[in-house]
ChimeraX commands (.cxc) that place a marker at each C-alpha (Angstrom):
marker #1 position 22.00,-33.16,-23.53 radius 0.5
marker #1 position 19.54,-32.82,-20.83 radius 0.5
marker #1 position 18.74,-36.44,-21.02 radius 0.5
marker #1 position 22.04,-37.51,-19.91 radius 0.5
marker #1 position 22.45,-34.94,-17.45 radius 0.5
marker #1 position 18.70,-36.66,-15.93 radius 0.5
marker #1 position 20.33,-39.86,-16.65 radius 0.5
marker #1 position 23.10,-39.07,-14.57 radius 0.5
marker #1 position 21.19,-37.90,-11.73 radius 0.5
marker #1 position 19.27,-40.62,-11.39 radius 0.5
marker #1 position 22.33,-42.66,-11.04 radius 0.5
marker #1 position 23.68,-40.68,-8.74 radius 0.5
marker #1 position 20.52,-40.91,-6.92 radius 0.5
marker #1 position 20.37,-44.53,-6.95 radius 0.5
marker #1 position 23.59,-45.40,-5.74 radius 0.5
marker #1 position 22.93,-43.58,-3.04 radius 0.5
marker #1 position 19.74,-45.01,-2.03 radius 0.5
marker #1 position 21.44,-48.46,-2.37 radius 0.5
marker #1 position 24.41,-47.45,-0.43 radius 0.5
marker #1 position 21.96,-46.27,2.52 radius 0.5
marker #1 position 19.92,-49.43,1.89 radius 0.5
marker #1 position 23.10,-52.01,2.44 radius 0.5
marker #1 position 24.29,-49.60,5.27 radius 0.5
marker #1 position 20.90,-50.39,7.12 radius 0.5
marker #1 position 21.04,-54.35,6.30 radius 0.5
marker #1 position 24.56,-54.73,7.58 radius 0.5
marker #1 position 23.15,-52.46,10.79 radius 0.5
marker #1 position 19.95,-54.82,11.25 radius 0.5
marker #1 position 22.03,-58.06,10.21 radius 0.5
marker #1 position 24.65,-57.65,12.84 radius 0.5
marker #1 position 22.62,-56.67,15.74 radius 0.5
marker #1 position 20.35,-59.70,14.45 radius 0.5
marker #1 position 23.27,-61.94,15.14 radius 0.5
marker #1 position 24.17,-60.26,18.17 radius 0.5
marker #1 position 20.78,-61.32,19.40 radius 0.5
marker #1 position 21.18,-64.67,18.17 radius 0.5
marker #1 position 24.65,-65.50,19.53 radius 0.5
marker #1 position 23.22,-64.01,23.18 radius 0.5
marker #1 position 20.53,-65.98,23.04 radius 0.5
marker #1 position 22.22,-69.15,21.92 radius 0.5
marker #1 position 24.48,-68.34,25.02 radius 0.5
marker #1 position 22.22,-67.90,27.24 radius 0.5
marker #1 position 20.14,-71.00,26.25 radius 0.5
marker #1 position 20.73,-73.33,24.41 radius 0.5
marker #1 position 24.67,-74.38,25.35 radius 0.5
marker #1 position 26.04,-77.05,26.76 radius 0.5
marker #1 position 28.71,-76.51,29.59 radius 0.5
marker #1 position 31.72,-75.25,28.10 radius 0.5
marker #1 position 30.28,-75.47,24.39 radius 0.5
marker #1 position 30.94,-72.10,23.14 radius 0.5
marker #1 position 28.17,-70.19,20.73 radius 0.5
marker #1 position 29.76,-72.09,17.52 radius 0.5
marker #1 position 29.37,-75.24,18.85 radius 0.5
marker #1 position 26.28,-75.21,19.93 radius 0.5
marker #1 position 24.61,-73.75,16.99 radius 0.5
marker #1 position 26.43,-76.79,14.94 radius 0.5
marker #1 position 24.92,-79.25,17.49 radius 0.5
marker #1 position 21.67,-77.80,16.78 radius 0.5
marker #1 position 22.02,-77.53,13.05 radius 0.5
marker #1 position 22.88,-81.17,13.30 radius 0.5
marker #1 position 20.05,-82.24,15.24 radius 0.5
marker #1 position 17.75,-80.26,13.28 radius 0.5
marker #1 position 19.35,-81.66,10.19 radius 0.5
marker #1 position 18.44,-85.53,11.99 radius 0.5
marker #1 position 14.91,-84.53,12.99 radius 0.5
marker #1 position 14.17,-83.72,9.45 radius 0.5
marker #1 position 15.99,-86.99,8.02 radius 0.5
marker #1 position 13.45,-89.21,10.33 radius 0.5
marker #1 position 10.28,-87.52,9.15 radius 0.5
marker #1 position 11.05,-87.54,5.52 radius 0.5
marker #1 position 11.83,-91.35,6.45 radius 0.5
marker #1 position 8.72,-91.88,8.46 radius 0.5
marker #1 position 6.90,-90.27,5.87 radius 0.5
marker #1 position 8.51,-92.39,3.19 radius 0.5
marker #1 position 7.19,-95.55,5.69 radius 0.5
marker #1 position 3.62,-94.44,5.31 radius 0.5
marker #1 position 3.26,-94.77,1.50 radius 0.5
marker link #1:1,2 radius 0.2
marker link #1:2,3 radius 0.2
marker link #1:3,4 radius 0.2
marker link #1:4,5 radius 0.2
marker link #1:5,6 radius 0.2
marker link #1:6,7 radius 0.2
marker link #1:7,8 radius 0.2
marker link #1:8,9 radius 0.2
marker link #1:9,10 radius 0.2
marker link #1:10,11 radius 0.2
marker link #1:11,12 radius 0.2
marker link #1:12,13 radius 0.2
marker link #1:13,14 radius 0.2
marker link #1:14,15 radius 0.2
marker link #1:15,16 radius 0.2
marker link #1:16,17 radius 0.2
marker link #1:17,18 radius 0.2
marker link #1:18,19 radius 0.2
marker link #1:19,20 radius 0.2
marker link #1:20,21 radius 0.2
marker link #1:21,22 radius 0.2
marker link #1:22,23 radius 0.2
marker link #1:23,24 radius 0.2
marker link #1:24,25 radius 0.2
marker link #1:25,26 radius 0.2
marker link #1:26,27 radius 0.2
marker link #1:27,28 radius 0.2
marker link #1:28,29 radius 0.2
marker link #1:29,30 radius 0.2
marker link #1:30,31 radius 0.2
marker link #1:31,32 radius 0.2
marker link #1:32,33 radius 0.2
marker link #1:33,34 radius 0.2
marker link #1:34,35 radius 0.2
marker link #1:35,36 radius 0.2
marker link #1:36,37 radius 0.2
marker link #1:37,38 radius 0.2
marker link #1:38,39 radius 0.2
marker link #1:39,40 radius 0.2
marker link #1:40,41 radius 0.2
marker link #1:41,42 radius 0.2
marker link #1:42,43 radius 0.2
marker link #1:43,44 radius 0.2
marker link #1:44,45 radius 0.2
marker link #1:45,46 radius 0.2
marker link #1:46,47 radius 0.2
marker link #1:47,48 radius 0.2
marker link #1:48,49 radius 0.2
marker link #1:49,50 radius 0.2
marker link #1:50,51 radius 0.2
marker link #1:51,52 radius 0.2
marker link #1:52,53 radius 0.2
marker link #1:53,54 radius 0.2
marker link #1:54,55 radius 0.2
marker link #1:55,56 radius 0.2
marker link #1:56,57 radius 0.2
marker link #1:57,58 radius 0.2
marker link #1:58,59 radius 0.2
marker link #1:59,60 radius 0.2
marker link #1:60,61 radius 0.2
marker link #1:61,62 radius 0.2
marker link #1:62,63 radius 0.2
marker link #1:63,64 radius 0.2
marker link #1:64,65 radius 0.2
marker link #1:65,66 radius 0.2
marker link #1:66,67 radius 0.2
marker link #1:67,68 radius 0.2
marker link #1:68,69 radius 0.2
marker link #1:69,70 radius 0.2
marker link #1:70,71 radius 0.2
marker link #1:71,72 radius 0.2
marker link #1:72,73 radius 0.2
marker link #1:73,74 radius 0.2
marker link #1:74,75 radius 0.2
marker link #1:75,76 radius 0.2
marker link #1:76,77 radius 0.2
view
């Protein structure tokens, strides 16, 4: 009987500590990307791109950067 009544504490215990855990990663995430959205902005859009926009342009350039090195690397051997 004691068992489950440890058993059961430490279950109680650990939902808790994951339940504070995900509280403080949705906190950190979402000021992360509050960050990132200001920034991308600030910097990095076009006139009258919005935030969205721009990061897709950038995810698509990035995405092309990396397609010419794997193909100039390809070129080399």
């Amino acid at each position: 009987m004691a068992k489950s009544k440890l058993v059961k504490a430490n279950e109680q215990i650990a939902e808790k500590v994951v339940g504070g855990y995900k509280k403080i990663e949705d906190a950190v995430v979402g000021s992360y990307q509050k960050i990132e959205d200001a920034f991308v902005d600030q910097y990095l859009t076009h006139d009258g791109e919005s935030v969205e926009d721009a990061k897709a342009r950038l995810h698509a350039e990035q995405e092309e950067r990396k397609a010419q090195k794997m193909d100039s690397n390809t070129r080399r051997n």
